[in-house]
C-alpha positions in Angstrom: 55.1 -10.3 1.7 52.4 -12.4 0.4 49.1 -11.2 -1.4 46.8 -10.7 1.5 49.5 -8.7 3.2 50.0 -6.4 0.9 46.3 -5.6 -0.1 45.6 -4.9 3.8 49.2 -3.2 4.1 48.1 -0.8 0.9 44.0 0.1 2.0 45.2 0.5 5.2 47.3 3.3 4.2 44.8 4.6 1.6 42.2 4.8 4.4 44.1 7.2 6.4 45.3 9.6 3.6 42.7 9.2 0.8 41.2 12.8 0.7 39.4 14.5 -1.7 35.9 12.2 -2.6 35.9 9.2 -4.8 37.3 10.4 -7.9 40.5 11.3 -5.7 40.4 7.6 -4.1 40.1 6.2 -7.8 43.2 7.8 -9.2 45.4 6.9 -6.4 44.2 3.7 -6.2 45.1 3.5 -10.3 48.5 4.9 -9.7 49.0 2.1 -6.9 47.7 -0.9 -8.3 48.3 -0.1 -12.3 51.5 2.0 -12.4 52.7 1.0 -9.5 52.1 -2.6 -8.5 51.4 -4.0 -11.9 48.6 -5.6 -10.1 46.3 -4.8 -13.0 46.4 -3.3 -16.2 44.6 -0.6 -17.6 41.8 -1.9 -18.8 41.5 -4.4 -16.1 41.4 -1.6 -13.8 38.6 0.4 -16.6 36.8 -2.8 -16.3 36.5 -3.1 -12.6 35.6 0.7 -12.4 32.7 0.3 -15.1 31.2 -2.5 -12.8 31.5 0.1 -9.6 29.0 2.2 -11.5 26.4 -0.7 -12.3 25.7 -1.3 -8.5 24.5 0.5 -5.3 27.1 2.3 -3.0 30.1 3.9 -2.8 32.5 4.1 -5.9 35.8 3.6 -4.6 34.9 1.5 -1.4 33.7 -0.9 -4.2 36.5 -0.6 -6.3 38.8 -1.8 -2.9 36.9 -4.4 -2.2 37.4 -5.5 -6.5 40.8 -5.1 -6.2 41.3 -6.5 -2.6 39.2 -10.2 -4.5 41.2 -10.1 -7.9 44.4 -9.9 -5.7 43.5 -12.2 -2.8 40.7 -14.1 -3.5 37.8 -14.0 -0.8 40.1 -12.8 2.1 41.6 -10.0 0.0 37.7 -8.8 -1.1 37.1 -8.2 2.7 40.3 -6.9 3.8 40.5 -4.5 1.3 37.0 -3.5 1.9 37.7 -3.6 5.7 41.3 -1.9 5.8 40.1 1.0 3.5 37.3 2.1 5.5 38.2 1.3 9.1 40.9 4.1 9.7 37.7 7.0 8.6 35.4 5.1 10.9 37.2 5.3 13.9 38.5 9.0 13.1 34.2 9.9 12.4 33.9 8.6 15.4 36.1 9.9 17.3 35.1 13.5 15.9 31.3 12.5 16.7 31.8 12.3 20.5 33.6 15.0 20.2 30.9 17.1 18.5 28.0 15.5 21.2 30.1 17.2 24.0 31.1 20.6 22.2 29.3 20.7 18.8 26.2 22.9 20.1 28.6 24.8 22.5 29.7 28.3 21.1 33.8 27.7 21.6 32.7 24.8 18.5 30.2 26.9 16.5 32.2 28.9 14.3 34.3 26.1 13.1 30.8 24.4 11.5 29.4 28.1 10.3 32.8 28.6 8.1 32.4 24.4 7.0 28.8 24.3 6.0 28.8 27.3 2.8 32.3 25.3 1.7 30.5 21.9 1.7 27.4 23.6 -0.2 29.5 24.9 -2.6 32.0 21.1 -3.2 28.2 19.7 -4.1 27.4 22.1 -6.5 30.7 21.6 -7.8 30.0 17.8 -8.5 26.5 18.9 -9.6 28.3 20.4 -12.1 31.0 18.3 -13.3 28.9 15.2 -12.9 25.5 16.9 -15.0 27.8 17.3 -17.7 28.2 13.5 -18.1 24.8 12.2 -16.6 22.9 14.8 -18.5 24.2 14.7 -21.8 21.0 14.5 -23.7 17.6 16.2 -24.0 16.1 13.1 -22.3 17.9 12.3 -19.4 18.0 16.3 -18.6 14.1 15.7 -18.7 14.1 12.3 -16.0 16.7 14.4 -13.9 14.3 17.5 -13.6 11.2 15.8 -13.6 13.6 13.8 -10.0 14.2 17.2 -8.9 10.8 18.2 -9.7 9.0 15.5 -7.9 11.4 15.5 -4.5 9.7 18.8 -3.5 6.4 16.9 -3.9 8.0 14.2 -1.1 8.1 11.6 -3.7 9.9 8.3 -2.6 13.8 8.6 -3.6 14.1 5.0 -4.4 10.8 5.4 -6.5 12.7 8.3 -8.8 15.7 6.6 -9.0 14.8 2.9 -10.5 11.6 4.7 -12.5 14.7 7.3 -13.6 16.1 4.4 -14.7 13.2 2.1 -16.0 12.2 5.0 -18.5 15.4 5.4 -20.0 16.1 2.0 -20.9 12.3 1.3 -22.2 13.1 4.7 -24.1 16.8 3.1 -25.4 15.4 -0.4 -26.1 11.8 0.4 -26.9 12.1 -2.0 -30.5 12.8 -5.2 -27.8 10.1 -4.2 -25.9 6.7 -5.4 -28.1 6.4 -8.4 -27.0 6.2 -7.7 -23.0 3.8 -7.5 -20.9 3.2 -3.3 -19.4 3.4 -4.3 -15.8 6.9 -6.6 -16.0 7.8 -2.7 -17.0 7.6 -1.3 -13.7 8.2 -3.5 -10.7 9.2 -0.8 -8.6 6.1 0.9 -8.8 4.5 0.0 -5.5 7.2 1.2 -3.6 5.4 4.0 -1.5 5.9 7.9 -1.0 6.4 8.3 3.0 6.3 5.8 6.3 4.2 6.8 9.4 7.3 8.0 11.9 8.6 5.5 14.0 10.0 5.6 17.3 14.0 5.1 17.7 15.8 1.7 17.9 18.7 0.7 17.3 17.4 -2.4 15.0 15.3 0.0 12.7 18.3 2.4 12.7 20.5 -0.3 11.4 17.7 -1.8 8.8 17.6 1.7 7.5 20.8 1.8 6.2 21.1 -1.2 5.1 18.0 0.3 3.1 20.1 3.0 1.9 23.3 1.3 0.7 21.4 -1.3 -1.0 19.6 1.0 -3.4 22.1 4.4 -3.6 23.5 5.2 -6.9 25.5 8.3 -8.2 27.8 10.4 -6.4 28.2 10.5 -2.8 26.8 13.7 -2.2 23.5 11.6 -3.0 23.4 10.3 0.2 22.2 13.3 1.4 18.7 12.7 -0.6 18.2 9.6 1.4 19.7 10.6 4.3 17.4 13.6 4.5 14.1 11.5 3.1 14.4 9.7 5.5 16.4 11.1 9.0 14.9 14.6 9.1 11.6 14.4 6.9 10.2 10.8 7.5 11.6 9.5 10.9 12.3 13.3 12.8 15.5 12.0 14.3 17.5 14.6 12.5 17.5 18.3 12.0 19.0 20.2 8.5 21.9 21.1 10.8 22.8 17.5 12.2 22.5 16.3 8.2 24.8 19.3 7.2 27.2 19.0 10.1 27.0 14.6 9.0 28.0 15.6 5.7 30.8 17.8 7.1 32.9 15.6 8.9 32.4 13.1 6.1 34.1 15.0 4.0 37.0 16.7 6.3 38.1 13.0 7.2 39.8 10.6 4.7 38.1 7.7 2.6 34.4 7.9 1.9 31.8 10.9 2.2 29.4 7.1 3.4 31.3 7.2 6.9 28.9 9.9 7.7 26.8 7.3 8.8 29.0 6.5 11.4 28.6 10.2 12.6 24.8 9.9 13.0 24.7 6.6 14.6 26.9 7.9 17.4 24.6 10.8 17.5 21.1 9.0 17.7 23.0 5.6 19.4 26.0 5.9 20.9 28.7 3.7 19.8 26.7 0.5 19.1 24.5 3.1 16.5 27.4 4.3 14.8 29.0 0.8 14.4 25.5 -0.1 12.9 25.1 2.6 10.7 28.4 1.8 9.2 27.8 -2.0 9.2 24.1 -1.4 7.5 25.5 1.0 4.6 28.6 -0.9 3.6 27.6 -4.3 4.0 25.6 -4.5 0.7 29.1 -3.3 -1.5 30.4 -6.0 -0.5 27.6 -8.3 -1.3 27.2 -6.8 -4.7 31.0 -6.8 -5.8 31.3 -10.6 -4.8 28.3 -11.6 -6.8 29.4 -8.7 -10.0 33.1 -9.4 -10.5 32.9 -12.4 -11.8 30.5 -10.9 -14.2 31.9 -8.0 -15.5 32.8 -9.2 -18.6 29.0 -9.5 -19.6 27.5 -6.2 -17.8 30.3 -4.3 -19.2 28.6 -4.5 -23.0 25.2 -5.1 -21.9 23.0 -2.3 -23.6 20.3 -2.8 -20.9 22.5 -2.6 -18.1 24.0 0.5 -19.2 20.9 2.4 -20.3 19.4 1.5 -17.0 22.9 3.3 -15.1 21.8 6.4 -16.8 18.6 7.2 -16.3 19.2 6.2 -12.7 22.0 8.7 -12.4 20.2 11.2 -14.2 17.6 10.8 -11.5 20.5 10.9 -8.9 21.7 14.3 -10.2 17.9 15.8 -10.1 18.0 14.7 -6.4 21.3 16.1 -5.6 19.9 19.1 -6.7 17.2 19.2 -4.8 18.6 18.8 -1.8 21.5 21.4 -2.4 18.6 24.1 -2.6 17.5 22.9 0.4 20.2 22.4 2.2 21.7 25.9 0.9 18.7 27.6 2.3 19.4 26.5 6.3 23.3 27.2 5.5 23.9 30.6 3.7 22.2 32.5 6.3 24.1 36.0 6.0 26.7 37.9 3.6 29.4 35.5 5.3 28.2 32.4 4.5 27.5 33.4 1.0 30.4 34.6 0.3 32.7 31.9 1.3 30.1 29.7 -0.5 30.7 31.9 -4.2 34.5 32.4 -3.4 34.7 28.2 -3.0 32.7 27.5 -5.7 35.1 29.8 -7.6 38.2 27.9 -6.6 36.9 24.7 -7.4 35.4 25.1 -10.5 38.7 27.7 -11.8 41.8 26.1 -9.9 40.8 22.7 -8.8 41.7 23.3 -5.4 41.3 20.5 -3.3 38.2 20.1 -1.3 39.9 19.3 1.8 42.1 22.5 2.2 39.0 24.3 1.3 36.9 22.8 4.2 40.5 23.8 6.6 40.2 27.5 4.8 36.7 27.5 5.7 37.1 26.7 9.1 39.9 29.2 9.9 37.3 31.1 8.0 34.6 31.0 10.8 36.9 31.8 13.2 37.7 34.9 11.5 33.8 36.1 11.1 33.5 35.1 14.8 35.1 37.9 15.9 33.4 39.7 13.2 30.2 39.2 13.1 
């Protein structure tokens, strides 16, 4: 079997049985490549991982498409990249026609009433592990709830983000700082608050998220900022349910929480939108990891580079935040609901239980209280 066979042989599998979120993918794909394989060593593998967190988009999609190139060359970066996300495409797909023709119906409405207080309750989970790391000092706590802060006002997410980010390394490296000009300190700051809604087309749709993976840092669960800046609040294609019921079947299926873009292409453009959507957000990772990896060894100990990452993700938690609030609002509508949502939160944060057998257990959940209720 040569090279390029066996990185599409491995992602292939990985993309139909990688559940449980990016951290999940990471660790398998360490035991595969590292234990297993001997493809990399340990810190090769640390050092590909620290350049995943330096650029837009999804973790361990990124950290597929590293491997895929240090194993194969340019064909492996693609295949990897390819082979890892195609199998949760087409199974996002498959679920989104499925939801167009029974989603709204009420034979399909309890199994999205037990989901949504589960999936509330896996993002303040990852609120919670991940604040601990992002937040671990008085400053970036401040950029992260000045970001949460300043969502509520309708502030541009991209804005809070790179000025998240911006601040923290002028804080960091404030003595190499004298000699520059103030405006090469902020050359994101025209970047506006809010668009005049446009009318739906396919090309926009697509140019959208391109928008979105070109810019996203942090977990995946911050996606939903974007998504919801700029789907339900700035555009009007989406409501809070669509968003929620996105995130849903992002997470229920294997590889990463970013095939939910897939889900709302089909619904605002058929086929052709969904294979946009997903085209749009995960072309840019693989831009970014063919121009970083031969880099790494210079970002990895670059003091800018890495103060920069952390105000940007303290900004990403203070959105993720936000939007949980929001979202948790239009989902834990009755005792029910909040319930499940406290008795998951319970079971991830006490006995790690993995997300994806909670979403099942929520499901057979709401079909319990839908005889109840």
């Amino acid at each position: 079997m040569n090279r390029l066979t066996e990185v599409a042989a491995l992602f292939l599998r990985l993309g139909f049985t990688a559940f449980g979120g990016p951290a999940a993918h990471i660790a398998i794909m360490h035991d595969e490549v590292v234990a297993r394989r001997k493809w990399l060593t340990d810190e090769e593998f640390l050092d590909l991982l620290g350049a995943t967190n330096l650029i837009p988009g999804p973790n361990s999609t990124e950290m597929a498409i590293h491997i895929g190139y240090v194993r194969a060359g340019w064909r492996g970066l693609l295949l990897g990249g390819f082979c890892f996300l195609a199998p949760a495409t087409l199974i996002v797909l498959a679920l989104a026609w499925l939801y167009v023709r029974f989603g709204a119906t009420p034979q399909a409405e309890w199994l999205l009433y037990g989901i949504k207080p589960v999936v509330i309750a896996i993002i303040a989970q990852a609120l919670w592990t991940l604040g601990g790391k992002a937040l671990r000092n008085k400053t970036l706590a401040t950029i992260g709830a000045i970001a949460f802060g300043l969502y509520f006002l309708r502030v541009n997410e991209i804005a809070l983000l790179f000025a998240g980010g911006l601040v923290f390394m002028v804080i960091t490296n404030i003595q190499r700082l004298r000699n520059l000009h103030p405006a090469m300190l902020f050359p994101f700051s025209g970047i506006l608050l809010a668009q005049a809604p446009i009318p739906f087309s396919l090309p926009f749709l697509f140019l959208t998220f391109l928008k979105i993976g070109s810019v996203l840092y942090g977990s995946g669960y911050v996606l939903l900022a974007f998504l919801r800046a700029d789907f339900v609040l700035r555009l009007g294609w989406l409501t809070d349910q669509q968003l929620l019921d996105a995130i849903a079947i992002g997470q229920v299926t294997p590889g990463p929480l970013f095939t939910a873009a897939t889900f709302i292409g089909y619904l605002l453009g058929g086929t052709a939108g969904a294979l946009l959507a997903t085209l749009g957000i995960f072309l840019p990772s693989f831009i970014f990891v063919a121009i970083s990896n031969p880099l790494i060894p210079k970002i990895r100990d670059s003091t800018w580079a890495s103060s920069l990452l952390d105000g940007v993700n303290a900004s990403a938690l203070g959105l993720m935040a936000a939007v949980t609030v929001q979202l948790g609002v239009s989902s834990l509508i009755d005792f029910y609901t909040a319930s499940l949502a406290v008795i998951s939160l319970i079971l991830l944060l006490r006995y790690k239980i993995n997300s994806t057998w909670l979403i099942a257990g929520g499901a057979l959940a709401g079909f319990v209280f839908s005889f109840i209720r």
